[in-house]
N, C-alpha and C positions, 0 to 999 in steps of 0.2 A: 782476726779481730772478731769479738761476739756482735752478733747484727743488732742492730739497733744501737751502737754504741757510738756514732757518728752522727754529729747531728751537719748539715751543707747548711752554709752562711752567706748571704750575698748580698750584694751591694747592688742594687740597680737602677745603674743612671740611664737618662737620655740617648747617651753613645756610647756607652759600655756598662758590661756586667762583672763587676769582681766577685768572682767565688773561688771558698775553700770550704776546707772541710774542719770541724771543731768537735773535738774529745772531751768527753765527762769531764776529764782534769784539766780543761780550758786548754787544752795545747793544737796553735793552728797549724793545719796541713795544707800541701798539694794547692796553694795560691794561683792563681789563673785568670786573665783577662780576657775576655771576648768580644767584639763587636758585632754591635745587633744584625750590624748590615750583611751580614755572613749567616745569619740564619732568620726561617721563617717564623720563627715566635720562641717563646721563653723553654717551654718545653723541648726543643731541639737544644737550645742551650743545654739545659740540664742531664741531657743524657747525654750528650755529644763530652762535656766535662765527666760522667761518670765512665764514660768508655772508657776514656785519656788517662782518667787516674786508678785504673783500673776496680773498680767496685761495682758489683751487680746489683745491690740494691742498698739505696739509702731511705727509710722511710718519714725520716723527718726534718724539715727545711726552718731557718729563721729569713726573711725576706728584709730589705730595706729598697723600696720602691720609691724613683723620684714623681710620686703621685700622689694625691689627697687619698683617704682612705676611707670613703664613704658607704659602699655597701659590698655586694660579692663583686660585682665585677672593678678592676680595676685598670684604669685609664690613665696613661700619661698625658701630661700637657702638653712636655716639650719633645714631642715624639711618636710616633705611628707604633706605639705596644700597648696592647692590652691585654689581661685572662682573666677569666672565673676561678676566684679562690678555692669553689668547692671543686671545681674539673680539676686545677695541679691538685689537691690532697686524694681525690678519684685518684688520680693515673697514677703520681708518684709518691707524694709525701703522705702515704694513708695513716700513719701513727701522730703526726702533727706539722700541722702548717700554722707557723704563727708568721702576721704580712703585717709590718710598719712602713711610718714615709722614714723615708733613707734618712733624712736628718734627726728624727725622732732617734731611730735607733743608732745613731751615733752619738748623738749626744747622750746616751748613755755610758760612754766612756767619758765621759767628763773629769770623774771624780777619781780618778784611778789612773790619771796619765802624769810619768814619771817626771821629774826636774828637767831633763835633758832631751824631753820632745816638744817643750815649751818657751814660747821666748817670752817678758813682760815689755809691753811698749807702752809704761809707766804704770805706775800704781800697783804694786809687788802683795797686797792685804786681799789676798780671799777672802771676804766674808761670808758668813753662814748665809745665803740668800740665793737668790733668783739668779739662773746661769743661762746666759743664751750660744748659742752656737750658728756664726752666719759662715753660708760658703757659698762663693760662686764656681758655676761650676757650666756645664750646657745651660740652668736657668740659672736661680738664686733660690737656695735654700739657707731656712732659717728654722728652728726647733727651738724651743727652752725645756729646763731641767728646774722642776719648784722642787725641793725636799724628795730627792730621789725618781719625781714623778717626768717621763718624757712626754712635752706637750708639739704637737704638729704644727704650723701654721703657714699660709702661702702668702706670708708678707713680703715677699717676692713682687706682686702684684698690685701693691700701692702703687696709687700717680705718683712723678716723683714735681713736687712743688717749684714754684719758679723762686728759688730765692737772691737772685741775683741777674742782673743785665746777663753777665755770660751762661747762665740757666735758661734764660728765659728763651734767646737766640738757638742755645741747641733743642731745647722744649718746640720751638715753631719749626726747625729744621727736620726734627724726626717728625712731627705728626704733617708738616708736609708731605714728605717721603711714603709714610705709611698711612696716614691720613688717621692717626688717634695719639690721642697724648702719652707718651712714651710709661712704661711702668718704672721703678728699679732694675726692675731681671732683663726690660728693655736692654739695660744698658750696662749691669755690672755682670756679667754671664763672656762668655766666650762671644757669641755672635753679637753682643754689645762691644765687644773688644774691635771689632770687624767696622761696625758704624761708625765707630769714633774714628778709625782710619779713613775711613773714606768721608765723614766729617770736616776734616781738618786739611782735607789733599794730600792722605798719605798713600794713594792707589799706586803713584809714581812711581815710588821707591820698592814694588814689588814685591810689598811682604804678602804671604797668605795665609797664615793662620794667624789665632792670639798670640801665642805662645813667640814667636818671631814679633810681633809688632811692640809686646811689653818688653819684650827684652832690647831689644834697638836702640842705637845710641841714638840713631838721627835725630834732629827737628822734631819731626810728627811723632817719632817713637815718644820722645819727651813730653811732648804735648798731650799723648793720648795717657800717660801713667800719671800725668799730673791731672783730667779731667777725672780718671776713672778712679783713684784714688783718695781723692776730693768727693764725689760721690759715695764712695764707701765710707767714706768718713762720717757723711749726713746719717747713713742708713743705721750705722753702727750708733751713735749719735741719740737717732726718732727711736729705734730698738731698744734701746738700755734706757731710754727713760719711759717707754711704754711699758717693760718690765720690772723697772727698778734695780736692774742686773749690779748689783753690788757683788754678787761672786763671782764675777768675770762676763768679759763679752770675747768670743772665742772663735777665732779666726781661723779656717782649714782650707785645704784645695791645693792643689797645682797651680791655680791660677795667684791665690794668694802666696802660693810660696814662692814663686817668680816676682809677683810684686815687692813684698818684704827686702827682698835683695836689690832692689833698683830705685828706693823712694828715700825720703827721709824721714826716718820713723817719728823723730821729735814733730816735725812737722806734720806728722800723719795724727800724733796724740793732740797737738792742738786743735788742728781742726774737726777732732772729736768734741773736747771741750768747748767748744765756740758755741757759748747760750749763752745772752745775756741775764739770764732769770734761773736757768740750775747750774751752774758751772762748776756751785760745790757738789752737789751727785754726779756730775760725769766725774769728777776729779776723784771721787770716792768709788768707782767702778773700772777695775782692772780690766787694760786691753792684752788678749795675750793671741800670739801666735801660736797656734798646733803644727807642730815641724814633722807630726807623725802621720804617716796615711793610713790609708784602711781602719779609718773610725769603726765601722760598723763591725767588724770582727771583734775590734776590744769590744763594743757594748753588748755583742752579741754573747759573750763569755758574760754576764751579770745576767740574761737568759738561762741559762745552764743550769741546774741543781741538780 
């Protein structure tokens, strides 16, 4: 291959980094997961993948970082990672480092994602308009897409409001526990999957990750997909009308695609609906499932020229 004709693409969450490698003609390569906990910083990642896939030098990287992207140095929230954008393009990336939040540059595959990595869970009318993309994931990320444009935001991090007796009860039960008012990414995130188990008294039954407790027939397993999904509903809900998301509100993750399988979607679209004062805007804003993973590689090929 002539050098410089690979550009490394990655994805980097909280507990894992997905990197591949992407060709001038958008074609992904050599796919690969890592856990951070297996290495001392980002840099060990990146070369420890270029040993594996054999290539001695890559000198240009696209980034999706689950972190705000405020100046050179960059800082996770939900996790002990950080570097200086200008130190990776020093050592490795010297031809181009371009660094997004992980959901900005996923949500650039928005517009380009085929019939059959999508589900509609009502309202099938994309409109020409404002697309947002929410995922839980280690936090909650959330991105929107105006006319091509990806925009960042940590709306992860709202309080989430008491809007009801059984709100208000787990609202006073978490900030007991932790002693501050819970956020959204509190509680709709992986380690939010974890609270609402042991919220509800489901420590008994032995489950230990998310992924086991959403999946669960028991009691508790039911009880915690009907809270956490009842939640995402709100969020999805406050989201599409703070943005007007008439071209979809667009749902991605592992964590959601275990959900989607175990809930009742009608039931999930109402409770998006549920405003007495806009009920015809939510009802006019497609909710849709993303059945495809590794967002950030498709967005990452709209990078490319």
């Amino acid at each position: 291959m002539k050098k410089n004709s690979l550009t490394l693409v990655s994805d980097i969450g909280g507990t894992n980094a997905r990197i591949a490698l992407l060709s001038n003609d958008h074609h992904i390569m050599h796919e690969k997961i890592y856990s951070h906990a297996d290495f001392k910083d980002l840099e060990e990642v990146f070369k420890t993948y270029m040993d594996e896939v054999g290539v001695l030098e890559l000198t240009k990287a696209i980034l999706g970082v689950a972190a705000p992207i405020i100046g050179d140095k960059i800082k996770f929230v939900n996790a002990n990672i950080s570097f200086s954008q200008k130190k990776l393009k020093k050592k490795i990336f010297k031809e181009k480092l371009l660094v997004l939040n992980d959901l900005e540059l996923q949500s650039l595959a928005l517009n380009n994602l085929s019939k059959e990595n999508i589900n509609f869970i009502g309202g099938k009318e994309i409109q020409d308009s404002a697309k947002i993309l929410i995922m839980p994931g280690t936090g909650l990320g959330l991105a929107g897409l105006v006319k091509g444009t990806p925009i960042a935001t940590e709306a992860g991090h709202i309080n989430i409001p008491s809007y009801n007796d059984e709100l208000s009860h787990l609202i006073s039960s978490f900030e007991k526990n932790r002693g501050r008012i819970p956020t959204f990414e509190d509680l709709l995130s992986g380690r939010g999957i974890l609270f609402l188990n042991d919220y509800i008294g489901g420590k008994k039954i032995g489950l230990v990750t998310s992924e086991q407790i959403l999946n669960s027939s028991s009691k508790e397993g039911r009880r915690v997909r009907a809270i956490f999904s009842n939640l995402l509903a709100i969020f999805c809900r406050n989201s599409a009308l703070m943005w007007g998301a008439k071209g979809g509100v667009y749902l991605s993750g592992s964590i959601v695609n275990t959900l989607m399988e175990r809930i009742s979607l009608e039931e999930f679209r109402q409770n998006f609906e549920d405003s007495p004062t806009m009920g015809d805007l939510l009802k006019a804003c497609p909710l849709i499932h993303v059945k495809k993973v590794n967002l950030a590689f498709e967005g990452a090929k709209t990078l490319i020229m």
